[in-house]
C-alpha positions as CSV (number, residue, x, y, z in Angstrom):
1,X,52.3,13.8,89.2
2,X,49.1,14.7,87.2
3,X,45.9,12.7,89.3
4,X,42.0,12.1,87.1
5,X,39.1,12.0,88.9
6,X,37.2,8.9,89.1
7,X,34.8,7.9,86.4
8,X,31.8,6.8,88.7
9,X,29.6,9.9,89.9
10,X,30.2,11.1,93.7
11,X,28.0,9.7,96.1
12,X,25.2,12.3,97.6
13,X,25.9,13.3,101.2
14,X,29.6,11.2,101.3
15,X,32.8,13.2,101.3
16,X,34.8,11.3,98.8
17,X,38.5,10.7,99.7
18,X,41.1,12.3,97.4
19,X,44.9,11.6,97.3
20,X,47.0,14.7,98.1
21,X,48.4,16.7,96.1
22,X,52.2,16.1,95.5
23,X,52.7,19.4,93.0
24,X,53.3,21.7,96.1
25,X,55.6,19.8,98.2
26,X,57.3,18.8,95.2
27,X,57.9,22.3,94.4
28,X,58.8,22.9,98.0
29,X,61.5,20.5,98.2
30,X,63.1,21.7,94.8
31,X,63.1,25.2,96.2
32,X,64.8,23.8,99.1
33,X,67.2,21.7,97.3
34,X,68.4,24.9,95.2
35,X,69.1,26.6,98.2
36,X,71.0,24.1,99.8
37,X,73.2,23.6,96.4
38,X,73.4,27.6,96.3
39,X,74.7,27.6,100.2
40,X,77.2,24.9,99.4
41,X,78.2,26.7,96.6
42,X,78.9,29.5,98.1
43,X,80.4,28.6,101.4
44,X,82.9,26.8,98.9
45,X,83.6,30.6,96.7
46,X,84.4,32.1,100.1
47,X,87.0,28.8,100.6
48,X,88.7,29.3,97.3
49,X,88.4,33.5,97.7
50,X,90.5,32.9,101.2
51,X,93.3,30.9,100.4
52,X,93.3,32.9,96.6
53,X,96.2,34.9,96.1
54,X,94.5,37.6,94.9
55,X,92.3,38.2,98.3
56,X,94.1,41.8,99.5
57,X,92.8,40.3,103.4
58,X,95.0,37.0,102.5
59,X,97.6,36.7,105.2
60,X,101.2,36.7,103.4
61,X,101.0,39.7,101.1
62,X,103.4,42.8,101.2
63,X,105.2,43.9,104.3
64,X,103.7,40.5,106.1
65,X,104.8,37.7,103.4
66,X,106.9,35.2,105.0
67,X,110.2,36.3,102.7
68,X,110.4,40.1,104.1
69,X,113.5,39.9,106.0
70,X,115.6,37.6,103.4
71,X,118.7,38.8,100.9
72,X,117.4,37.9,97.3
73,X,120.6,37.2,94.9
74,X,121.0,35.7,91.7
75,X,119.5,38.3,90.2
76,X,120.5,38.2,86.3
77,X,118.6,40.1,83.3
78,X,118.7,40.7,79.9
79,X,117.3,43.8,78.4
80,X,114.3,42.9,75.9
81,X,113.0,46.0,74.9
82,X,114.6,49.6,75.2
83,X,118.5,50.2,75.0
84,X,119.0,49.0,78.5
85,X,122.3,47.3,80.1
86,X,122.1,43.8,81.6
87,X,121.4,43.8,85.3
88,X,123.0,42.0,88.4
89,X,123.6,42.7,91.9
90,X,126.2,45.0,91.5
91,X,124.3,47.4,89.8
92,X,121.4,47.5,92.2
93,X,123.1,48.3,95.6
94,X,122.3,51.2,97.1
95,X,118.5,51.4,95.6
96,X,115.2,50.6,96.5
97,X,113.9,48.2,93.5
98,X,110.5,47.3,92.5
99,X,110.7,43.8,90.3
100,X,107.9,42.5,88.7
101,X,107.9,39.5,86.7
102,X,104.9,39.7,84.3
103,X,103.2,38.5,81.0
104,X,101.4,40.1,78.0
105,X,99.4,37.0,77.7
106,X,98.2,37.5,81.4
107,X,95.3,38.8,82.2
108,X,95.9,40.2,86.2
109,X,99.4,41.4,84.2
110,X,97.6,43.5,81.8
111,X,95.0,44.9,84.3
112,X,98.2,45.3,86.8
113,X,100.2,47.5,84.4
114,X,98.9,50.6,83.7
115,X,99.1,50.9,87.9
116,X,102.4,50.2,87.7
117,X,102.9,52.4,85.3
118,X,101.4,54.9,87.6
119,X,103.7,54.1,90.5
120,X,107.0,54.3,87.7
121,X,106.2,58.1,87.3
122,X,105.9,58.8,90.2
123,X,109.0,57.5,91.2
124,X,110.9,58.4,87.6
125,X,112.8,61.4,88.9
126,X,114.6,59.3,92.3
127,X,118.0,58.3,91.1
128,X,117.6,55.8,93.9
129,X,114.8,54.2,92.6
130,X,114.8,51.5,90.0
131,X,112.0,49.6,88.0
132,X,112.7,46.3,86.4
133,X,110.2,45.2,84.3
134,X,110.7,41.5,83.5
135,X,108.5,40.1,80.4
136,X,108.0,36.4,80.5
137,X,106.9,33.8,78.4
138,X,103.3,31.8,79.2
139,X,105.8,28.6,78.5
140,X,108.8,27.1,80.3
141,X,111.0,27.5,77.1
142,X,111.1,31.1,76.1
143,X,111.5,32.3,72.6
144,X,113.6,35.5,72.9
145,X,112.5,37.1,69.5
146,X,109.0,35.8,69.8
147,X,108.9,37.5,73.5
148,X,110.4,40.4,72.2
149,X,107.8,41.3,69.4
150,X,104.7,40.0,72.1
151,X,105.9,42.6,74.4
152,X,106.7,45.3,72.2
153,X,102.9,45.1,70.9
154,X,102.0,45.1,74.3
155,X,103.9,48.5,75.2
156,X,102.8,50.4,71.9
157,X,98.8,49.8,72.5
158,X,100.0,50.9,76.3
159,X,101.6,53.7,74.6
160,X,104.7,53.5,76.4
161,X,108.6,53.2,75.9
162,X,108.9,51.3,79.2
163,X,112.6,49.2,79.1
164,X,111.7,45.8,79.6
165,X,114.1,42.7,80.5
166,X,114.1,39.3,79.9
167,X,115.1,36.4,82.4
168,X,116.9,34.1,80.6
169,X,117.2,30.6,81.8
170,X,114.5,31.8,84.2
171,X,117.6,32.3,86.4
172,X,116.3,35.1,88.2
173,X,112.8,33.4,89.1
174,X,114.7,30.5,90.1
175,X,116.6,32.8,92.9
176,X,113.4,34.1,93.8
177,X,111.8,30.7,94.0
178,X,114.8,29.2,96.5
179,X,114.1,32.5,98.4
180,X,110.3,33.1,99.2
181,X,108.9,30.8,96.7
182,X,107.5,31.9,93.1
183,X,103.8,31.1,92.8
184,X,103.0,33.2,89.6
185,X,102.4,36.2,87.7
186,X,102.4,38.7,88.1
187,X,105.1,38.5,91.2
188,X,106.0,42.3,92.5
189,X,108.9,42.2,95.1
190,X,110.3,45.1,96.8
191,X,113.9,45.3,97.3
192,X,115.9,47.6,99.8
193,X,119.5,49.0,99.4
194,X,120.9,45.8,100.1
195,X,118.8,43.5,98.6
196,X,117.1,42.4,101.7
197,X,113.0,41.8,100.4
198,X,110.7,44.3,102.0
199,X,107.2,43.7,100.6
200,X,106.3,40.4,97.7
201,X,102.7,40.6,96.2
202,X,101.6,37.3,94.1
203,X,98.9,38.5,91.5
204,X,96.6,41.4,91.3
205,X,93.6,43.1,93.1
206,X,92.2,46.3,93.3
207,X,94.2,48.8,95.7
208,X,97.4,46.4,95.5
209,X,99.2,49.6,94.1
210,X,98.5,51.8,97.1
211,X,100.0,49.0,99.0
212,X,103.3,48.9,96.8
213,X,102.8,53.0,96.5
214,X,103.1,52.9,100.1
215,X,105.9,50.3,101.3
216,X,108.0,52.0,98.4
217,X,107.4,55.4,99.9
218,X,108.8,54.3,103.5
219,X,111.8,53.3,101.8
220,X,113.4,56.2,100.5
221,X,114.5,59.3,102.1
């Protein structure tokens, strides 16, 4: 609040009273109101950051999410891109298989991939090692042709020939959902000779590879 001084002259030898100043404290209590909205702020980031999937520290993830230990069936795929062969159970026993359910529209997806992709060559020359790469649609109902030519745009600025699959019915997420729950994309499960789930990951962080990289590594021989 702006104060004018009086219009009649100061009396000689008598200290005239003056109302404070408010400008200061005003200031002072706006300064202190920022801060206080700035603490809440970010007392409710490190909330959010806890519970988020993507925190590598979040309890849950990899070798320690509550599914390790459980059989995943039901697994049914559809080759999308490539000149793959459908894929069930049958033709998994006996490897270690990494399945990751992912998008092109996705943004963790994309920044997931070329890690991934990474891990894939690594592993390319262990006949008992298997990648399944399952595209899937931002929607519930999934246009097969329309998934097809999103993906295959995807793979040729990637620069890769990677055989992609498609879940149709979402039949295989389903399975995964009764089984340890299916929260979003990308999903990464690792699966042992027999099926039995040894590490899940539910989106994407920096160093999530080394841990995939690493629970794959203890699996085979």
């Amino acid at each position: 609040m702006m104060t004018t001084e009086s219009p009649l002259p100061p009396d000689e030898g008598i200290e005239r009273n003056r109302p404070p100043a408010t400008g200061g404290s005003r200031g002072f209590f706006e300064v202190l109101r920022t801060v206080a909205m700035l603490c809440v702020l970010g007392l409710f980031a490190l909330v959010v950051w806890h519970y988020s999937p993507f925190n590598p520290n979040l309890e849950g993830a990899g070798d320690k999410h509550p599914a390790v230990g459980k059989t995943l069936s039901g697994i049914e795929l559809q080759p999308l891109t490539g000149s793959g062969d459908p894929v069930t159970e049958a033709n998994l026993q006996g490897k270690v298989v990494l399945l990751n359910f992912w998008g092109a529209w996705c943004p963790p997806c994309r920044q997931e991939f070329p890690h991934l992709m990474t891990i894939v060559d690594r592993y390319a020359s262990r006949p008992e090692f298997r990648f399944l790469s399952v595209s899937c649609g931002a929607g519930i109902d999934e246009d097969v042709d329309q998934l097809r030519s999103e993906t295959t745009a995807f793979l040729e600025k990637q620069r890769t020939t990677l055989q992609t699959y498609h879940d149709a019915g979402a039949a295989t997420r389903q399975a995964v959902d009764r089984t340890a729950g299916f929260q979003g994309y990308p999903t990464t499960i690792l699966l042992d000779g027999k099926g039995v789930i040894r590490g899940m990951w539910t989106g994407y962080y920096p160093g999530v590879e080394k841990e995939i990289d690493r629970a794959i590594a203890k699996l085979l021989p």
